[in-house]
Each structure stands twice: as C-alpha cells, then as structure tokens.
C-alpha positions, 0 to 999 in steps of 0.5 A, spaced: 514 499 496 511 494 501 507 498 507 509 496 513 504 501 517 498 498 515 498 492 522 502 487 518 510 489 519 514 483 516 519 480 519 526 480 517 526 473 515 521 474 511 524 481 508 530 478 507 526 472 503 522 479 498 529 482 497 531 475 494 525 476 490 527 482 487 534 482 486 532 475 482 527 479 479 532 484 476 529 490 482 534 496 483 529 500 489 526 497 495 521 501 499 518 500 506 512 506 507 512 508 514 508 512 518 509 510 526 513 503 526 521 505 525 523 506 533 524 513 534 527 514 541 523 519 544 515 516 541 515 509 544 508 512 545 506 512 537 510 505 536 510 501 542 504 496 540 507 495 533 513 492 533 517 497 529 522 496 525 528 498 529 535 503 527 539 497 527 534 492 524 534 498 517 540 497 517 542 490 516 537 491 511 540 497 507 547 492 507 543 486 505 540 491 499 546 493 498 550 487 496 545 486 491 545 491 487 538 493 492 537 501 494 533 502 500 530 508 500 528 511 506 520 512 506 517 517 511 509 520 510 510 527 513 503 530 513 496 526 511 496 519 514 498 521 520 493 518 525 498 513 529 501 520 531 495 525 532 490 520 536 496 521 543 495 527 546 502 529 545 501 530 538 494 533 538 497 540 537 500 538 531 493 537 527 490 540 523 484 537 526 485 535 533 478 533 535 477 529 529 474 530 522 469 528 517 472 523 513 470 524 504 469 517 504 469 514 511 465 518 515 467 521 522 474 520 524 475 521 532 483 524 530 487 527 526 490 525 520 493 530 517 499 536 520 497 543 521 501 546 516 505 550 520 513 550 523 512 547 528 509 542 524 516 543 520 520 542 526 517 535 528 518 532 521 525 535 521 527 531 528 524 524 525 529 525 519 534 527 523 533 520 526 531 516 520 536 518 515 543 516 517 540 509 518 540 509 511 547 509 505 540 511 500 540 519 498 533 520 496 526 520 501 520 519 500 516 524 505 509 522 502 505 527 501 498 524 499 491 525 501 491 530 506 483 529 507 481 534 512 486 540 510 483 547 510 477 544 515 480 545 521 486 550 523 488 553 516 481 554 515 482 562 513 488 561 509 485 555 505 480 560 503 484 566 502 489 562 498 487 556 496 487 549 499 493 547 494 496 553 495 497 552 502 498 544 501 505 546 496 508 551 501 508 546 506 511 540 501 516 546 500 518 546 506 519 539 507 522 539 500 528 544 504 529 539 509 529 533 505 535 537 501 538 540 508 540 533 510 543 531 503 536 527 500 533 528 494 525 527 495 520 523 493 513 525 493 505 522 492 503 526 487 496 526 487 494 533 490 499 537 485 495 533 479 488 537 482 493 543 479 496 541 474 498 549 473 502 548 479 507 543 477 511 547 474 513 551 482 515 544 484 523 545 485 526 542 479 530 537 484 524 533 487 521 527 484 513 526 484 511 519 483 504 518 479 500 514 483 494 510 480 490 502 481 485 502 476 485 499 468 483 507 466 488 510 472 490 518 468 497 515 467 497 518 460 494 526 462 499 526 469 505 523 466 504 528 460 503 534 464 509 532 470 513 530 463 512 537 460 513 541 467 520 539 466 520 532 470 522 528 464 527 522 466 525 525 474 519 522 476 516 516 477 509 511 476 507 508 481 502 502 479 498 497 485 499 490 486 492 490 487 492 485 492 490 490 499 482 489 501 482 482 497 482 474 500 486 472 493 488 479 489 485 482 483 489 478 478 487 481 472 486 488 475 493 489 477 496 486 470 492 491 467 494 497 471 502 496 471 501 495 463 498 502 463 503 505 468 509 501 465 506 503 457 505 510 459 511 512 464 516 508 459 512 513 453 513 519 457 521 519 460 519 517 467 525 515 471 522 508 474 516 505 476 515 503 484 510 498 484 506 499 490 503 493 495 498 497 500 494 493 506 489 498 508 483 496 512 487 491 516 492 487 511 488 481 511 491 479 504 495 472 504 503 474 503 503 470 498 498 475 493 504 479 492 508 474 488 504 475 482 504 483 481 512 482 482 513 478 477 508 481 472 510 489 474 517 486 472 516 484 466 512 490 464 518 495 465 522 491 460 516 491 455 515 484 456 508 480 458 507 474 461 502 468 459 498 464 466 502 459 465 509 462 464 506 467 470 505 460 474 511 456 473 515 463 475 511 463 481 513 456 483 520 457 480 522 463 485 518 463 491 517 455 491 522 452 489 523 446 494 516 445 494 510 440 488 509 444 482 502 447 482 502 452 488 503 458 482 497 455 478 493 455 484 495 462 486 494 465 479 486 461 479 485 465 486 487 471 483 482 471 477 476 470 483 475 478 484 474 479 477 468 475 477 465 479 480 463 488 481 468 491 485 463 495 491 468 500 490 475 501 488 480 497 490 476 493 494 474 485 492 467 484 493 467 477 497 473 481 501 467 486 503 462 481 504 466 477 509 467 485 513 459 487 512 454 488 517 448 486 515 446 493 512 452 494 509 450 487 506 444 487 502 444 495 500 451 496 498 454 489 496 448 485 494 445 489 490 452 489 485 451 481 483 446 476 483 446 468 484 448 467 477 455 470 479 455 468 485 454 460 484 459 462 478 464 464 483 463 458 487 465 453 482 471 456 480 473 456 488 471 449 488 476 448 482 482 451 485 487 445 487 489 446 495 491 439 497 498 439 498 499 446 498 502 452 502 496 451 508 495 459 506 492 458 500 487 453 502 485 459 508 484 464 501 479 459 499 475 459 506 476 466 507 473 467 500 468 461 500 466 465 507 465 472 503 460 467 498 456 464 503 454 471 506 452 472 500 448 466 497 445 467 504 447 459 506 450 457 514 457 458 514 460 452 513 465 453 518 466 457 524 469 465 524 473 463 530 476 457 526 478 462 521 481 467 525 485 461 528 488 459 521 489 467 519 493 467 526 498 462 524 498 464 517 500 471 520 506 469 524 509 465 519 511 472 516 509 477 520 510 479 527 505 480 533 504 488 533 499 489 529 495 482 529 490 484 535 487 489 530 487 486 524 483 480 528 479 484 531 476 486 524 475 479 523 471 478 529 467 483 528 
C-alpha cells in the first residue's frame, strides 16, 4: 500500500516501474491509499492543486496489474484523515469538529479531520464510491477507518458519553460496511479503533477484512491477531507492517526488517489472509523513492518464511531496481538505511537526523539533543562519510546531504552547504518520479 495523499502522487511511469517490482517479486495486491487525489467530478476544490490521479488513469492501472497477476484494490479513507476535505467550507458541515480541534499529539488543528457520524456523513461517501469503484475490476475496498482523533469532542459529543466512543465509531463502520457491500465490494478496514476493544470484534459482521497495523519491532501483532483469529476471522484478516522509511532521509533499515518478520511471523501463526505492507509519507514524504526498494524486497521474503542477509538484500536491490546501471548502489543504500538505528528514535516513527533537519531551535535542544550526545553523533558521522555515492543515483548522494544537514544541526557545526541548494536538489529528485502537486508543501517544510 503506497500512499498517495501524503504530497507526493507518482507518476505513471513511475507506478508502472513499482508494479514491475511487485510483479517480479511475486506481489498479488497493490494498494494506492487516497484521501483527496482521485478526481472526483464535482470536488475539483479538494483535488485541484495535487495532481490527482484520474479515472482514466486507475484504470490503465488496473489493466497493467491485471496482466500481471496485480490486483488493484480501490483504497478510499472514509472517516479520520479527512482534513484535505473539511478545511474548504463546503465540506465543514460534515465534521465532527468543523472549527478545529486539539490534536493528542500535535496540538491545535485549525480543521477537522474527522466526519460527524451521521447519514449525511453516509450519503457523502456513498457518492464517492459510486464514482470510484466502476474504475476498478477488484471486489474488495479498503475504506480506512483509522485514527478518527477528535470523535466525541465535537458534535457527537453527548452520544459519545451515553454510549461510548467505540460504540458510536462501530455504528458508523457498519454503515460504511452496508455501502461497501451495496455496491458489490468486500471491505477492508484499519483495525486500530476495534482493538481498543477487543470485546467488540466479534460485532464485526463476519464478511469484512480488518487489517492489523503496526511499526514498531514490539508492535501487539501476537495479541491482535489472536483476538481478530478467535473473533472468527482467521483466513480473513490482514497484517499490515510499514516500511519504515516515512519521517526518514534514508529508511530505518533494521527497524522495518524487524517489524515485517513479527508481522509476517505472527499473521502466518494465526491464519491471517495476507500481509499488506504499508509505505506512508507523513509530514511531507521527503523520503528518497528509492527508500521503498529494500522493505519490498525484504517484506517479500517474509511472508514466504525467508530472511535475506545485507549482501543478498543489496544485490536484489542492484538486480531489479538497477539493473543497467554499476553495481553498489543496493550497498550504498542498505548502508543508508542503518544511519537511523544509530541513533534514538525522538518518537516513533521518526529518524532523529530527519527531526533535526525540520526542528526549530526550541524543538532542537529540548526534544532532539537531549536522546544523544557527541559520541553518537560523531559515530554517525563516519558512517555517512563511509557511504560510496560517486557515481551513483544522484539521490543517494542527496540522502547523505540531507542527513549530513540533520547531523551539523546537531553537532552545532555551520552547514556546509545551503538549504536553497538542498531543496534544489530535493526538487529535481521530486520530479524524476513524482508529479507537481504537492511539491510547493513539501519544500515549504524544507525551507522553513
């Protein structure tokens, strides 16, 4: 599942290439997680800067997958994550908190994020799918589901405390469950909310699919999957592992192994369907493309019970993704990806010299500085200077200077070159594999 919501939408050429990748590496399901960037006919004013993906364009795509053995399986989120709607005043009355809210993490939110659980709510997800889904041969939908933030703190406020915030939440997926089945799909759904309350699962009616998402090397996969398993949704649930490479300039390499071998272990131990590796781009998606190549590859392996050493790692990466260009760059690239685990992470998932590079100086030396100290850092250092970048992708030498930039932060040193440089580059890079929607946001952050 690649998100394509997150600034950065690929181009064709470019999901052409991944589809490639996926069918070598034996992949059945593809997934292009959307919040605002198919073009819908009538909400231009959602999807007008981005470069949306276009009817016409899935399904080209859903006949590429097809004639290798690709399903493409329509992914819309249809309740949390729905602030590219409800910031335009056409949509305020659907959320639950139209005039903002307090984010757990974030702080304060100038729009919604979430609907208000209602049938108008209904009735407007409804029309999406009615345009979505012809586009598309695949029978199943994943309408998303996850992290609902302000639920209860806005308009639903009084059911919430009559009845319970997963209560309220569980109706509402159920509605969106009847209209995923009226129009002939099966549903797939974020399972974070229903695991608050594992005494809930078994209400789910029993044709849905919930996917089990987590990131981290101790993610609750064992727990989850057991209760989902027992619920009566063995052989009909997914997991769903990251690709650790979202808030990163180069991946946490070793992260992401560690996290799609639990996923993989304990999904294969409990009966789960499949495993949906997820690729996110919060924040912006300033990761480099290619920090996507190893978890493929690696999350590929795991659910045939395989492991792969660095060196078979690097040669599959220099094998499919380069394979008219010099050796190395699957070396250079695994060496990137082990920078992270250097260093603490400030909070997952995030890679500490990522943070740095984005930090004011406040955020700097009270929530970054104090996870390290100059031991580590100059540690890091070296093991930049060591990666072998001449004659290479162009983008890994930028991972490097974006990471070296994070690191001088830290270390207190001048930069040793410019930001304007930098997001130069970044731009360039960008529009190799990516088109322009987007772009303007994401080098805004970089800016400053």
């Amino acid at each position: 599942m690649l998100d394509i919501s997150r600034n950065r939408v690929p181009t064709m050429a470019t999901l052409r290439q991944l589809i490639d990748a996926l069918h070598a590496l034996r992949y059945n399901e593809l997934q292009l997680y959307t919040e605002h960037t198919f073009a819908y006919a009538d909400h231009e004013t959602v999807w007008g800067k981005a470069s949306p993906i276009t009817a016409e364009e899935i399904r080209e795509l859903d006949t590429y997958c097809a004639d290798r053995g690709i399903e493409l399986v329509p992914n819309q989120n249809s309740f949390g994550h729905m602030e590219r709607w409800l910031r335009h005043a056409a949509y305020k009355p659907l959320a639950e908190c139209p005039d903002g809210f307090e984010h757990p993490f974030s702080g304060w939110r100038e729009f919604g994020s979430t609907l208000y659980p209602d049938a108008r709510s209904a009735d407007f997800v409804d029309g999406l799918y009615a345009e979505l889904l012809p586009n598309f041969t695949s029978k199943q939908l994943h309408i998303g589901g996850d992290e609902p933030w302000e639920l209860g703190k806005g308009r639903s406020e009084a059911r919430v405390e009559r009845e319970g915030k997963h209560r309220v939440y569980l109706d509402f997926m159920k509605q969106l469950f009847a209209l995923t089945e009226s129009h002939g799909q099966t549903a797939q759904f974020w399972a974070d909310i229903i695991m608050e309350r594992p005494d809930l699962v078994p209400e789910l009616p029993k044709s849905v699919i919930p996917v089990i998402w987590g990131y981290e090397a101790d993610s609750p996969f064992a727990e989850q999957c057991r209760i989902v398993a027992e619920a009566g949704f063995r052989d009909q649930f997914y997991v769903a592992p990251g690709a650790g490479n979202w808030n990163s300039f180069s991946g946490r390499l070793g992260l992401a192994e560690a996290n799609i071998q639990l996923a993989a272990k304990q999904g294969h131990a409990h009966g789960a369907r499949g495993l949906l590796l997820t690729a996110w781009g919060d924040n912006g998606h300033h990761q480099p493309w290619f920090t996507l190549y190893p978890p493929l590859i690696l999350a590929a392996a795991a659910t045939h019970g395989q492991s792969l050493s660095e060196d078979q790692l690097a040669e599959e990466i220099d094998t499919l993704f380069y394979p008219d260009e010099p050796a190395g760059h699957g070396a250079a690239i695994c060496a990137l990806g082990r920078i992270d685990s250097v260093l603490t992470q400030p909070a997952p998932p995030n890679s500490l010299l990522h943070s740095a590079f984005f930090a004011s100086e406040a955020e700097l030396d009270e929530a970054i500085l104090t996870l390290t100290n100059e031991a580590e850092l100059k540690q890091c250092a070296q093991a930049l200077d060591a990666i072998p970048v001449a004659g290479l992708d162009p983008e890994v030498a930028l991972a490097v200077r974006l990471n070296r930039a994070g690191l001088e932060r830290c270390l207190g040193q001048a930069p040793s070159e410019a930001r304007a440089t930098l997001t130069e580059d970044f731009t360039t890079q960008w529009r190799r594999h990516s088109r322009e929607g987007g772009l303007a946001q994401s080098l805004a952050r970089m800016r400053g």
